[in-house]
C-alpha positions in Angstrom: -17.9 10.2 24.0 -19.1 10.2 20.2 -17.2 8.7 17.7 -16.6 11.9 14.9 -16.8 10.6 10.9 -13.5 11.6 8.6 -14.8 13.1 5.6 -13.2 13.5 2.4 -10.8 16.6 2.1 -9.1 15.8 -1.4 -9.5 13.3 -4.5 -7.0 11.8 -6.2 -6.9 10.4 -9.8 -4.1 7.6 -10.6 -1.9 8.6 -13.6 -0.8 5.9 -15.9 2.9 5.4 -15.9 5.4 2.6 -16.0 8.3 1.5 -13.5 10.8 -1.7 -13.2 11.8 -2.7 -16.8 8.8 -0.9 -18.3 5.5 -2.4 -16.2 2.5 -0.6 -17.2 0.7 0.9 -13.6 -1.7 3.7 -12.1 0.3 6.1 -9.6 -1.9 7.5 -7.1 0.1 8.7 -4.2 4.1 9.4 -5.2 3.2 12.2 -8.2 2.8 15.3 -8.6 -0.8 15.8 -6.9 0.0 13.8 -4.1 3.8 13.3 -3.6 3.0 11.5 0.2 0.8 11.6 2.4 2.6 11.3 5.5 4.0 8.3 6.1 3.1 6.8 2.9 5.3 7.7 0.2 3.8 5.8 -3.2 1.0 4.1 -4.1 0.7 1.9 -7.6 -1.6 -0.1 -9.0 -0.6 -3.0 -11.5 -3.1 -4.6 -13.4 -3.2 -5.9 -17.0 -4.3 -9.0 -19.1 -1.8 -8.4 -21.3 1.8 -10.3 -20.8 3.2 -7.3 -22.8 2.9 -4.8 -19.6 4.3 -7.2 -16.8 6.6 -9.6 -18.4 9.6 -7.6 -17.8 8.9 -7.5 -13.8 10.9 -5.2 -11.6 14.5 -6.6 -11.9 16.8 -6.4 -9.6 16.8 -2.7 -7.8 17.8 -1.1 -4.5 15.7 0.0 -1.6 16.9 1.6 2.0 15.0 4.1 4.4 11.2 2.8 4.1 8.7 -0.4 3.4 7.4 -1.1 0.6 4.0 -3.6 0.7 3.2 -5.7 -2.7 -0.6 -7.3 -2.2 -2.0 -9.7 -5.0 -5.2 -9.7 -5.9 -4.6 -11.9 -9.2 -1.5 -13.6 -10.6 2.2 -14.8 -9.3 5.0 -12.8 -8.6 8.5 -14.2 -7.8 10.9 -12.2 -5.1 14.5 -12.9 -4.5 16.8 -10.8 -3.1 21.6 -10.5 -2.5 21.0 -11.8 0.7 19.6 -15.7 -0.3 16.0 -14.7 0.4 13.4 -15.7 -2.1 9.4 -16.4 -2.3 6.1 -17.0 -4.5 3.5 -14.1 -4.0 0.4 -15.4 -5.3 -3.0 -14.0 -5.5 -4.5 -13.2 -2.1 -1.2 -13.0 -0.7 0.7 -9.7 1.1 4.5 -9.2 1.3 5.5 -6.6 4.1 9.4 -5.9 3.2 11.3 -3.7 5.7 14.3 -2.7 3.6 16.2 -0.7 6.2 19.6 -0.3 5.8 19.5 -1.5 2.4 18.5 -4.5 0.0 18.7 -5.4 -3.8 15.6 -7.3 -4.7 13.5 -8.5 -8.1 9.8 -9.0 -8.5 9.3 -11.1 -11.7 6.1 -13.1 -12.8 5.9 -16.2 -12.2 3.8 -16.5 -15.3 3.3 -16.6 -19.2 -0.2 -15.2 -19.7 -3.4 -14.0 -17.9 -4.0 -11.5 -15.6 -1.8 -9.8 -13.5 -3.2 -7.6 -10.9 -2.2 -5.8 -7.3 -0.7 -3.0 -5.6 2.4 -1.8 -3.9 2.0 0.9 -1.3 5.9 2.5 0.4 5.3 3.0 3.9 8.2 5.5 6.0 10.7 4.8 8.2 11.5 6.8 11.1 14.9 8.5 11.3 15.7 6.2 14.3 14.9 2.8 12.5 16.5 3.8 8.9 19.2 1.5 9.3 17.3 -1.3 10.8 18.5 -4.7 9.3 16.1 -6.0 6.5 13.3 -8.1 7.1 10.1 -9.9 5.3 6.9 -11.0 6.4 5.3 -13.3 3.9 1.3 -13.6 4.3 0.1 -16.4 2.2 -3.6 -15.7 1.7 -5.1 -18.1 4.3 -3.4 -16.2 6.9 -5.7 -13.0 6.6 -8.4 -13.1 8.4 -11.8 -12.0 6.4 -14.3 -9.9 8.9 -17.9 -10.0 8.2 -20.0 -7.4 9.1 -23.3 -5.8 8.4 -23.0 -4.4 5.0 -19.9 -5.9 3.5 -16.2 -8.1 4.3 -13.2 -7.1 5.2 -9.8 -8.8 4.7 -7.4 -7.2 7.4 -3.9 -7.4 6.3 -3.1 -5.0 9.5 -4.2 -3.3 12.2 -7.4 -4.3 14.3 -11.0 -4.4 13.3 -13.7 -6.0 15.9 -11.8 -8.6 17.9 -9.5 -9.4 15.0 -5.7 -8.4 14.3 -3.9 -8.5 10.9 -1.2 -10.9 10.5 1.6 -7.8 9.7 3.1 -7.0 13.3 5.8 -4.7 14.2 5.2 -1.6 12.2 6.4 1.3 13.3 3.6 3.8 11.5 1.0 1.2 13.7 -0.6 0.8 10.3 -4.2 -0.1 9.3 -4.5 -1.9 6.0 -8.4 -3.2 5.3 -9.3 -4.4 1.7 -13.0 -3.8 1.9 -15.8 -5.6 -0.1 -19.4 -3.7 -0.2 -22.4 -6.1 -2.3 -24.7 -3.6 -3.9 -25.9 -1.1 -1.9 -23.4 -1.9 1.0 -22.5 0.2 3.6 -20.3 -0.2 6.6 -18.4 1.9 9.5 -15.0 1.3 10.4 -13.1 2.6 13.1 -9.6 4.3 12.5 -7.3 5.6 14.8 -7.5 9.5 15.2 -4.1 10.3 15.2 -3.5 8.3 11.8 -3.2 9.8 8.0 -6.0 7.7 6.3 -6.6 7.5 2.4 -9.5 5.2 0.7 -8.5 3.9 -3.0 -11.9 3.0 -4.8 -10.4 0.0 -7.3 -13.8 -1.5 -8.6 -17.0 -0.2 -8.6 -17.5 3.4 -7.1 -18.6 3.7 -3.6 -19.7 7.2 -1.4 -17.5 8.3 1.6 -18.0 10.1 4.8 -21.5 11.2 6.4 -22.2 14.4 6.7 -20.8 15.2 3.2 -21.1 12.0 1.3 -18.6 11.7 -1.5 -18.4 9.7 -4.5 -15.1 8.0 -5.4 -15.2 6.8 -9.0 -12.8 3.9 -9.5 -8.8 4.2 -10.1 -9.4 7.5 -7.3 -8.2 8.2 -4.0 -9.8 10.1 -1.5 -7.9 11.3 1.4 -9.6 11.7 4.7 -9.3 14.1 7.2 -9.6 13.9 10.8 -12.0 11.6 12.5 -11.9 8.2 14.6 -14.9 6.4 12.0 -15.1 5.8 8.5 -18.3 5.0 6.6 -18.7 4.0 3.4 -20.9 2.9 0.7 -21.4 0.7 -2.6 -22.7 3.1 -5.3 -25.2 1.0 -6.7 -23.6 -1.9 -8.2 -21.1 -4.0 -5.6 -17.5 -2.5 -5.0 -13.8 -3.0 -3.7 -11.5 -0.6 -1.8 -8.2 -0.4 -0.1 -8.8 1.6 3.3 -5.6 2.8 4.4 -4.5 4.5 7.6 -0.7 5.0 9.5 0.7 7.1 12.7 2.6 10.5 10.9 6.4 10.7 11.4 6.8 15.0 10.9 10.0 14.4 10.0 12.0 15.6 6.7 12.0 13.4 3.9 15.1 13.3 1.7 13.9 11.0 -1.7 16.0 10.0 -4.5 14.8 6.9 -6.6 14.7 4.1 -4.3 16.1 5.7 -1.4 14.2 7.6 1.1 16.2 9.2 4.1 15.9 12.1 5.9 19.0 14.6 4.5 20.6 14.9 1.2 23.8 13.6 3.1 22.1 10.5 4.0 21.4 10.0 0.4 24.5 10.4 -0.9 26.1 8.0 1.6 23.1 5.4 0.3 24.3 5.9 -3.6 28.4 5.3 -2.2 27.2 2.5 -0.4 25.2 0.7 -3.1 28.1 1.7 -5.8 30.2 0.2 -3.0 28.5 -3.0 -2.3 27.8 -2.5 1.3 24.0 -3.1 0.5 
């Protein structure tokens, strides 16, 4: 059996926009474009030098019905949430947060100046697990293991690539998550489940995607792929970074309102009593 290349089927530029108490970010997947892309529902990237566009953090705010996932690449960030929980994400570091049936949490920076930089991705729920009880997992950087192949390094937050698995366990979309380093000139195959929704965010550099139809992905773009069990891509030239992303479809309906994501209207409106309630 031969192993069949995804290629690129649409490209996605991130739209600057703000969120929290007025942090300055790129939107790629959670806009008008690209509202999800089954079973991720949002994709931002934060990244600044400026203490004006992340001082103000993300203050306290609800979440039920999906995941969201915060990686640093530069910078601190501060979590604490109504139920006693509380950590430091620093750079290098992944927080997986399964909100469930419903959580109030802040993400503040933990510092005064320099450069803040990372992403947050919302990864689905299924309808049966909506109402899971909350639950972190807390990679400090150490615990991601960095794969080094021909062509370029891998850091593998989740999922399996060679004989090595992410730290992030337990996910019901099975997920993938590979931040990919190419030097100049780099180029590298990875293998991604066939069955899985699979996007590639370019974030520094520009590198070229797929093999039959190469396709340049200029940085701050998204490309998602279609179907395939391989991925190859290049450095453009100069070295490069991306985010290769890939999760198991739900095909259910999505019902979306602000921070909750269920799968009716009336499961919505029962998440706004609850909240108003304090049943979070």
């Amino acid at each position: 059996m031969t192993n069949s290349t995804r290629e690129v089927t649409d490209i996605i530029s991130g739209q600057a926009t703000s969120d929290g108490a007025g942090v300055r970010l790129y939107r790629v997947i959670g806009g008008p474009r690209l509202p999800d892309l089954d079973p991720f529902l949002l994709l931002d990237e934060f990244v600044s030098d400026d203490p004006g566009d992340y001082l103000a953090g993300f203050p306290d705010h609800p979440h039920r019905g999906f995941e969201t996932v915060t990686y640093m690449l530069a910078g601190r960030m501060r979590h604490g949430d109504n139920q006693g929980n509380s950590g430091l994400l620093e750079a290098g570091s992944v927080q997986w947060m399964t909100a469930g049936r419903g959580i109030v949490h802040s993400e503040m920076p933990e510092q005064q100046d320099g450069l803040m930089w990372g992403f947050q991705l919302w990864v689905n729920l299924p309808a049966r697990n909506k109402l899971c009880p909350p639950r972190y997992q807390d990679i400090p950087p150490h615990e991601i293991p960095l794969v080094t192949l021909d062509g370029g390094r891998v850091r593998v937050i989740a999922g399996r690539l060679e004989d090595v698995t992410g730290p992030v366990h337990g996910i019901d979309a099975e997920p993938c998550y590979f931040d990919v380093e190419l030097p100049a000139d780099g180029r590298l195959t990875l293998p991604l489940p066939s069955a899985h929704a699979a996007f590639v965010y370019c974030y520094d550099g520009r590198v070229t995607l797929g093999q039959d139809r190469p396709t340049p992905l200029e940085r701050r773009h998204l490309a998602v792929l279609g179907a395939g069990d391989t991925l190859t891509l290049a450095a453009a030239g100069a070295a490069a970074r991306a985010l290769v992303v890939a999760g198991r479809p739900f095909a259910e309906p999505v019902a979306r309102y602000g921070p909750f994501v269920m799968n009716t209207r009336e499961e919505i409106m029962s998440a706004i009593d609850d909240l108003r309630s304090g049943r979070f």
